[in-house]
C-alpha positions in Angstrom: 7.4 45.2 11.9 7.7 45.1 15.9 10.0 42.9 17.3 8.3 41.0 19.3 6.7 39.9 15.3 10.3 38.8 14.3 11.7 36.8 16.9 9.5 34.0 16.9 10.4 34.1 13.0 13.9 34.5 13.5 13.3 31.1 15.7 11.5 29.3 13.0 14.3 30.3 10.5 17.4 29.4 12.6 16.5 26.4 14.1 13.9 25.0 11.7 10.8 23.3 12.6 10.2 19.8 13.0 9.2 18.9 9.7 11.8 20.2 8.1 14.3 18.7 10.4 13.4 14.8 9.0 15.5 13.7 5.9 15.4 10.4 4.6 18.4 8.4 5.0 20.5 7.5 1.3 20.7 3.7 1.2 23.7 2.8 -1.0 23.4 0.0 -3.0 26.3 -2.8 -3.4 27.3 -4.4 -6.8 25.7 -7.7 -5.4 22.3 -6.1 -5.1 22.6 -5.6 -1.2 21.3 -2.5 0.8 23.6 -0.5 2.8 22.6 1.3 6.1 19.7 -0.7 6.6 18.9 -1.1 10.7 19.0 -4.8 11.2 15.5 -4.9 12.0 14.7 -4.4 8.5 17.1 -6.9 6.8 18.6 -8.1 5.0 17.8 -5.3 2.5 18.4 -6.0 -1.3 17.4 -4.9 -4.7 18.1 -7.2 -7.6 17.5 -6.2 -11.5 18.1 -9.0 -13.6 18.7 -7.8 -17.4 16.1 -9.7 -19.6 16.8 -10.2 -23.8 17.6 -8.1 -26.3 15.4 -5.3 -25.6 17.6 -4.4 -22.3 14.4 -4.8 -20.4 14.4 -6.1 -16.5 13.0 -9.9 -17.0 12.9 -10.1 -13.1 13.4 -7.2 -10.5 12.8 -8.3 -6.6 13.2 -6.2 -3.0 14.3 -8.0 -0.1 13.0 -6.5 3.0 12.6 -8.0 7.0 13.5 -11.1 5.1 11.0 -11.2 2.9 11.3 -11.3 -1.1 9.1 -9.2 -3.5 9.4 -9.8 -7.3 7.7 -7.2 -8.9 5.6 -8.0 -12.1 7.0 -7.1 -15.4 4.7 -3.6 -15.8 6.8 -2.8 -13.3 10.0 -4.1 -13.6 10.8 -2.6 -16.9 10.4 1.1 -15.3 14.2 -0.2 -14.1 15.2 0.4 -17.4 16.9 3.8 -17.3 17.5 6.2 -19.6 21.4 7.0 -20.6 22.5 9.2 -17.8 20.3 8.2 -15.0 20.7 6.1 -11.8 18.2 4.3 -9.6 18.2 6.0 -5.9 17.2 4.3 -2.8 16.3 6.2 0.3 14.1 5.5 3.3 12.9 6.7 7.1 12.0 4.6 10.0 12.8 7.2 12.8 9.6 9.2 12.2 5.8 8.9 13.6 5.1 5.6 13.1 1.7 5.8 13.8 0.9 7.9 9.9 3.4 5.4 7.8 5.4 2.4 8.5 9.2 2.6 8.2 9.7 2.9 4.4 11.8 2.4 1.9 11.6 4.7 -1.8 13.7 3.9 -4.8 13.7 6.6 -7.0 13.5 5.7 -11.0 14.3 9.0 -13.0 13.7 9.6 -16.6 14.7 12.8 -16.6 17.0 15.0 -13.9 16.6 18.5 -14.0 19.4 18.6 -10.7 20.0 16.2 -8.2 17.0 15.6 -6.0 14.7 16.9 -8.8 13.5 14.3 -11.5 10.7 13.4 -13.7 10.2 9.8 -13.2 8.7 7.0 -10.5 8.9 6.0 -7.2 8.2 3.1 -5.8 7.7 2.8 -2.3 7.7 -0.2 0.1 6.7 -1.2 3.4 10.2 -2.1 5.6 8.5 -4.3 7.8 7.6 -6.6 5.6 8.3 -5.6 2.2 4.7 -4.3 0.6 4.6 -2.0 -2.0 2.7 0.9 -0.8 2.6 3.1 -3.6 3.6 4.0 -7.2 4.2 7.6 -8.0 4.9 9.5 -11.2 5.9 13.0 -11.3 6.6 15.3 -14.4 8.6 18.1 -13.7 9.7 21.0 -16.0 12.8 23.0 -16.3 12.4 25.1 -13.4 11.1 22.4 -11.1 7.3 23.0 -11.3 5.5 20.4 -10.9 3.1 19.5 -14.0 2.1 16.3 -13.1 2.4 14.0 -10.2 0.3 11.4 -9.8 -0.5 7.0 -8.2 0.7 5.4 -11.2 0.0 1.9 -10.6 -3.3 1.7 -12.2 -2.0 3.1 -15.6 0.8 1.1 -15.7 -0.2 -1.8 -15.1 -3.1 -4.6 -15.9 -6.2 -5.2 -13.5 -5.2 -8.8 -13.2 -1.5 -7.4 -12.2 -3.1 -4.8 -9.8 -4.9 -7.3 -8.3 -1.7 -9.8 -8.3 0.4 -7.3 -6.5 -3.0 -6.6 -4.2 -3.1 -10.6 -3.0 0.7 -10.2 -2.3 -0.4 -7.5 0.2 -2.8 -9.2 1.4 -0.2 -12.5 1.8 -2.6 -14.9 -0.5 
């Protein structure tokens, strides 16, 4: 391969492009439910599971963003029930292009790690500026992190009276 071929890859490789130069930051969460590393703009920040009866499920789960409260309906909430093992993860960006997503915040709900970073499970993700949930994701991963399924989940997980619930919240009715 001629060198003038290589450089520009050897560029590419050692400096990275600018894609792969974002990274979300890790938001730690408190023991009193509050979000850590959150620009003011955005807060407070908090994430509160309440423990509901016997069955372990969430009752109540609610995200606090821009000052705004969002309790999540119960189809939900009880995806904050984690198997043995796992830990909810909360991550988010609002130093990116602005103009293809808001500033957002992801909390990751594995069922399954395979290593860190790589889980079968859901994401939720919400809107920073004012606390809308944007999307519901599923993903199925195998062993050696291919992907079988990823997929919105909202629709299959929850009722089309809480769709459209969740939908009027959005909409601020």
């Amino acid at each position: 391969m001629p060198v003038g071929t290589l450089l520009p890859l050897a560029i590419i490789l050692l400096v990275g492009s600018p894609a792969a130069a974002h990274r979300d930051h890790l938001l730690p969460l408190s023991p009193d439910g509050r979000l850590e590393n959150v620009p003011a703009d955005y807060g407070p920040a908090s994430i509160h599971v309440r423990p509901g009866g016997k069955s372990g499920a969430p009752s109540d789960v609610s995200v606090q963003l821009s000052g705004r409260e969002v309790r999540l309906p119960r189809c939900l909430a009880r995806l904050f029930q984690l198997p043995a093992g796992e830990a909810m993860h909360v991550h988010g960006s609002w130093y990116h292009d602005l103009t293809t997503l808001p500033p957002y915040l992801v909390i990751d709900l594995p069922e399954r790690t395979v290593e860190p970073g790589w889980f079968s499970g859901y994401t939720l993700m919400f809107d920073m500026q004012n606390g809308d949930l944007l999307q519901v994701h599923q993903q199925i991963l195998s062993d050696d992190h291919t992907v079988l399924q990823s997929k919105d989940a909202l629709d299959g997980l929850c009722t089309p009276s809480e769709v459209a619930a969740i939908s009027r919240r959005r909409a601020g009715r």
